[in-house]
Phi, psi and omega in degrees: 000122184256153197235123197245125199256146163229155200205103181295141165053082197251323165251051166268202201291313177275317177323299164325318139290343161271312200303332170280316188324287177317299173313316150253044167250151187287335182268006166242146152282256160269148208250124160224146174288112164248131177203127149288352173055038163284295173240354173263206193196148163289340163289355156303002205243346198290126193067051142248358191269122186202199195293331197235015175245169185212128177239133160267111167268162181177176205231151182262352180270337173263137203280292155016269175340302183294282175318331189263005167236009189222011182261104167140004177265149204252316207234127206245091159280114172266111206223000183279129186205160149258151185301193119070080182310313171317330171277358188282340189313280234264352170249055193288337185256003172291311193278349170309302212302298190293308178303311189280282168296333173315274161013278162259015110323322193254356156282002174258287171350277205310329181261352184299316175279355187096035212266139168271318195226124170229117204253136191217162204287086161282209189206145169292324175343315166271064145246352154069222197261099175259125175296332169262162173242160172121006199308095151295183167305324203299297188344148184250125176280204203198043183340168153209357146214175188295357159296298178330287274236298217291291175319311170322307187265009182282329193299319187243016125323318190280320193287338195288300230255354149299337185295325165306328192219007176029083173232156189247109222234138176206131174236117186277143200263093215274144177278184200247112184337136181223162166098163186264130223193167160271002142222091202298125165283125163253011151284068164221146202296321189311294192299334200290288197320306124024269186275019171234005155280297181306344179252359171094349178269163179304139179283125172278054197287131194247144218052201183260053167054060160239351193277138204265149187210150151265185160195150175211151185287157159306315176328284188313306185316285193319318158337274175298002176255319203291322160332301155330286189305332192243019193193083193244359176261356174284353193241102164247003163289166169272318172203142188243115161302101184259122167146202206214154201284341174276013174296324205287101186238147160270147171304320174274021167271331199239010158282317163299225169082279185276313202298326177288318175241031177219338179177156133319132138192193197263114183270086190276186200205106169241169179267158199227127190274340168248129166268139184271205192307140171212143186203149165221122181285136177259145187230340168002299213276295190302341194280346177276004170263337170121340187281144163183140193308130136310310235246101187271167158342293173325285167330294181303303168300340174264332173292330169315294180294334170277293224299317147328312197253007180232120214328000000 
């Protein structure tokens, strides 16, 4: 029996890598897209469009949109949100808006309609700046801007209305994304860094590069939701830290990093009177659903960089 899956904001950065995924798995049937192509793009879709994909443009702020894309889906990825934590401080009710209220459209959808399963895109990002490292699920977060804050309460949003609608529900707590996709972000430090080492310019690190991230290739990222979605009694948790403990870099580890595998080039330090997020992350939880990343760091930065040089 295969499962006709639907996956908000299917052309963004991960979607794009999911959306062949979901397709060439045997156990889904049909695929539908909901996206405003607000920030995503149709060539993420390009040689995935066949009999079984279905694209919805619609918006996750209108309920309308949302129900009229999800009626006939067994399984729900939700990944449309904005994005680039740092900006949302200057979009705080756009992101409420998108994030928050998006959200719970499509958990109003999910329970009206029958949805069995909804798996939907948190972030490690909330636990904000934590002073200890090794941070589990248990760890109480710490937001520190309003992407943080939306994801956060979006988590127990998920837990009210599946307990509500016994739906079976998980949020992955995503470490911050690297790598190349079809539709590749490049606010992001890995990639940002990445094409400004290829370009001959500096790397900017703010403060001294001591504050700690996870990372996981998109691949993993995209990995792992489809994983969820189809394997939903292996995620019986409410949330999971998805990405790997050796994962764990300080920024100015992933500014060397690049400078070792993509070129020499010049690393400054300026100082930042708000330092952003620093979290070191436990991945414990997840190694009990059976998923675990392939794609090291490493791995990720040098492919980033042919894809750049090579004719």
């Amino acid at each position: 029996m295969t499962a006709d899956v639907l996956v908000t904001g299917g052309c963004g950065y991960i979607g794009s890598d999911l959306i062949p995924r979901l397709q060439r798995d045997d156990a889904v049937g049909e695929v539908v897209v909901l996206d405003s192509l607000a920030s995503g793009s149709p060539r993420a879709l390009l040689g995935a469009v066949d009999d079984n994909l279905e694209f919805r443009r619609g918006d996750v702020r209108e309920y309308g949109d949302v129900e009229s894309a999800m009626r006939g889906v067994d399984t729900v990825i939700h990944l449309a949100a904005i994005t680039g934590a740092d900006s949302t401080h200057d979009r705080r009710a756009e992101t409420f808006a998108v994030n928050y209220d998006g959200t719970e459209n499509v958990l109003k959808a999910a329970g009206k309609l029958g949805v069995e399963t909804v798996v939907f895109a948190s972030s490690c990002n909330v636990y904000g700046r934590a002073t200890s490292t090794d941070i589990d699920e248990t760890v109480d977060p710490d937001p520190i801007n309003p992407y943080a804050e939306t994801k956060l309460q979006s988590e127990t949003l998920l837990a009210d209305y599946c307990a509500e609608f016994g739906m079976d529900g998980t949020a992955l707590r995503m470490a911050t994304n690297f790598g190349y996709s079809p539709g590749v972000r490049f606010n992001l430090v890995v990639n940002y860094f990445v094409f400004r080492a290829l370009t001959g310019r500096t790397l900017t690190v703010y403060g001294d590069g001591s504050n700690w991230r996870p990372f996981v290739h998109v691949s993993d990222a995209a990995r792992a939701y489809e994983h969820a979605a189809l394997h939903p009694e292996a995620w019986d948790e409410l949330v999971y830290n998805v990405g790997s403990g050796d994962g764990n870099y300080r920024i100015s580890e992933i500014a060397e990093i690049v400078d070792e595998e993509v070129g020499a080039v010049d690393i400054t330090y300026l100082e930042d009177e708000h330092p952003g997020p620093s979290y070191h992350v436990n991945f414990d939880r997840l190694e009990s659903t059976g998923f675990e990343p392939e794609t090291t760091l490493r791995e990720g930065v040098r492919d980033i960089a042919r894809r750049f040089t090579d004719a």
